[in-house]
N, C-alpha and C positions, 0 to 999 in steps of 0.2 A: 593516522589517516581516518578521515570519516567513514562508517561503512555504506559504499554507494555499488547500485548494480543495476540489471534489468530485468524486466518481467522479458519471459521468454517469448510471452505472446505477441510483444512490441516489434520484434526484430525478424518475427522469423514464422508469427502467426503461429500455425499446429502444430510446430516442424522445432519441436524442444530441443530435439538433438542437434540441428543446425544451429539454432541460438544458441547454446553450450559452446559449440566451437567457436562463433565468430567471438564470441566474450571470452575465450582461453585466450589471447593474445593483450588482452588488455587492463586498464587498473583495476575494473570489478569486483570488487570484495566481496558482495551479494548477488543475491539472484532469486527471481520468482518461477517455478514452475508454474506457469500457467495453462489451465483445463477449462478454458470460459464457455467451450460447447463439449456438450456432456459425452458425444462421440470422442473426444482426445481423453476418456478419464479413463479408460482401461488399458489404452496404451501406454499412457504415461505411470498407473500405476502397477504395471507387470516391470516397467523397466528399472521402476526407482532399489527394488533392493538389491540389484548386480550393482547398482552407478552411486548409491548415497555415500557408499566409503569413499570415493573420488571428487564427487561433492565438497564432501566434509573437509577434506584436506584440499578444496581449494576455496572454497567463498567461509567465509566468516558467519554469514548469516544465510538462510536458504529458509523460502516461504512456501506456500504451495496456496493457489487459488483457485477456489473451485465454480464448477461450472454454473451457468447464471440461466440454462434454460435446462429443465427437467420432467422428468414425469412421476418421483418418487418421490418423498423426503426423506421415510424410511431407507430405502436402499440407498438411497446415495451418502446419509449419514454413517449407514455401513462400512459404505467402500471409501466415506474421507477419513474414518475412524484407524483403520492403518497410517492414516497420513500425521494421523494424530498422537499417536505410539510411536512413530519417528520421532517423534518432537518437534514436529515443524507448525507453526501459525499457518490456519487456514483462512483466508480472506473469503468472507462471503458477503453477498452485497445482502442487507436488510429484506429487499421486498419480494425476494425468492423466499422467505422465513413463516413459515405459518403455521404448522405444527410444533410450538415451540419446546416439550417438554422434549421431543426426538432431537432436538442440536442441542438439548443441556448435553448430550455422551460426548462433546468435544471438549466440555470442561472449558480450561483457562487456552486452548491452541482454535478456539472460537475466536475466531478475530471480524468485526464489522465496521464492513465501509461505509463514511458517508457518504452517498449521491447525488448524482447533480440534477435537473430541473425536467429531468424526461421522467423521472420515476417519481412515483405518486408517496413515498415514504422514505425516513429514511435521510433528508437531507437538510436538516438543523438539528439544534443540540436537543430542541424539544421533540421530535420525533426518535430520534434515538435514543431516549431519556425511559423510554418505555418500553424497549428493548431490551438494556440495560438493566431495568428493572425485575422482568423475567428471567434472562439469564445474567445472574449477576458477577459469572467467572468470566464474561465473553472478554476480548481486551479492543483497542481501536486504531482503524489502521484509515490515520488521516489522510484523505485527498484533497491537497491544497487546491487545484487546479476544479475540484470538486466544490468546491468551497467557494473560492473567486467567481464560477460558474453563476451559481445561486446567489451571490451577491458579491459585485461585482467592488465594493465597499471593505471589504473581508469580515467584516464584523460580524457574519455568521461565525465565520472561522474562527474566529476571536473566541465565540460563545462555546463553538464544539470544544477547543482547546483548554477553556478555561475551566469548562466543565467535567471534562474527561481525562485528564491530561495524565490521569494516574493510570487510565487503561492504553494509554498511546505505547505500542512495540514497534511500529514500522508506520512510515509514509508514503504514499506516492505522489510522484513531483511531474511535471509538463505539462501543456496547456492543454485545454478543453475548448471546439467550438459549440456552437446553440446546439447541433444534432449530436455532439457527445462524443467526437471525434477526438482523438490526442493526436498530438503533434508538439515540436521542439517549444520551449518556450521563449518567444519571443521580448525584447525589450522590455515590455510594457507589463510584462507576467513576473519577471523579475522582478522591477521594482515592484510589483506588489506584495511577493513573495520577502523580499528583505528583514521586515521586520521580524520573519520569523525565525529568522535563519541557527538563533539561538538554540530555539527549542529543536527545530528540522535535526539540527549536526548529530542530538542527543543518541538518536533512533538508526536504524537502518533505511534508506532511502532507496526505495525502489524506484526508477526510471520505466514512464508508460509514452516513452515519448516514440511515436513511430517513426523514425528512423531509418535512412539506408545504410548499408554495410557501414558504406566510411565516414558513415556522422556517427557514430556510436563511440570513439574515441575522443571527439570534441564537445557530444550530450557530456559526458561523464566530467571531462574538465570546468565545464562551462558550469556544472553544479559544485565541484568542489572549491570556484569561485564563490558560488553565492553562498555557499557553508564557511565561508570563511571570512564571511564579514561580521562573521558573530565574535571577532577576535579586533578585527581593526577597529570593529565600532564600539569593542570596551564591553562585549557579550552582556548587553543589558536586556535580552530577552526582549516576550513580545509585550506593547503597553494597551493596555485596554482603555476605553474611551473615557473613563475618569480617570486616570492618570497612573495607576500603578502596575507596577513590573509583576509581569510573571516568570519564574526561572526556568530554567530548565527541567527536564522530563528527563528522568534516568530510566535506560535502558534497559528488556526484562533482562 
């Protein structure tokens, strides 16, 4: 089975604990603690060493993303620095990054998102290319929906992928509107999502799709659909605009 799950933020907003539960009854293999305001990061990280052995023995994979509005970089690389000796990948988005030698302490569980067309950096393979370059252990946690956002063609996505595809550990998958909204993915996000489904299945696929209670068991199927046309269609990966195949991306 492919490993698919939810950001906690998606289901249940600050309230980790509840998303835990409504995702214990269902196919979830993964799961993202999500910390996106910097008020849920000391709750979340007093709780995590009673709950990560429980954790561990139920998701396969378990991320942790950290908060996107701050006042330190120092401190709060601190306090993800535990999260980091768990061995969990931390998702940080790029344009919160600006003292860079303080996020080389995360090493290789530095994980950077690409972004979509509200943030000024950060959202093609050439902006992120100089990131990568200063911390050269970060790894990359694709956002299709990010990606389709900024061009709507995917050929950015094409460019992140092609280019990075050795630092990709995890995805996130659901649609994105102009003000940066998620929500389920629609017809139309799918097909454009298809072509990647190869490389997608590779990874751990996190789910940012905001969802009520009882669509969180039909988001989860509805992706292990599209993960699985990397099978019926003869898993030829994604093709780039002059014609050749890219394969698959193995998993850290």
């Amino acid at each position: 089975m492919t490993v698919i799950g939810f950001s906690t933020g998606a289901i249940a907003l600050d309230d980790f604990a509840t998303a835990l539960r409504l995702l214990e009854p269902t196919r979830a293999n993964a799961v993202e603690l999500s910390a996106l305001r910097a008020v849920e990061l000391p709750i979340l990280l007093a709780a995590l060493p009673s709950r990560l052995g429980e954790l561990r023995q139920r998701y396969e994979y378990i991320s942790f993303h950290a908060p996107t509005n701050f006042d330190d970089e120092k401190t709060l690389v601190g306090q993800l620095k535990t999260v980091a000796d768990m061995d969990m990948n931390i998702v940080v988005h790029p344009d919160t990054i600006h003292d860079i030698p303080v996020w080389k302490e995360l090493g290789n569980r530095l994980c950077l998102e690409n972004m979509d067309s509200r943030k000024p950096i950060g959202r093609t393979a050439e902006e992120l290319r100089s990131f990568y370059e200063h911390l050269p252990e970060a790894t990359l946690c694709f956002d299709i929906a990010h990606a389709r956002q900024v061009d709507s063609s995917m050929t950015e996505g094409l460019r992140i992928i092609e280019e990075f595809r050795d630092r990709l550990v995890q995805v996130h998958l659901s649609e994105v509107n102009s003000r940066g909204k998620h929500f389920s993915m629609s017809f139309a996000a799918k097909r454009a999502y298809e072509p990647f489904a190869e490389i997608l299945s590779k990874v751990p696929v996190i789910l940012e799709s905001v969802v009520g209670n009882e669509e969180i068991t039909n988001e989860i199927a509805e992706t292990e659909k599209l993960l699985a046309l990397r099978r019926s269609r003869g898993g030829h990966g994604v093709r780039n605009p002059h014609g050749a195949s890219w394969g698959g991306v193995a998993a850290e």
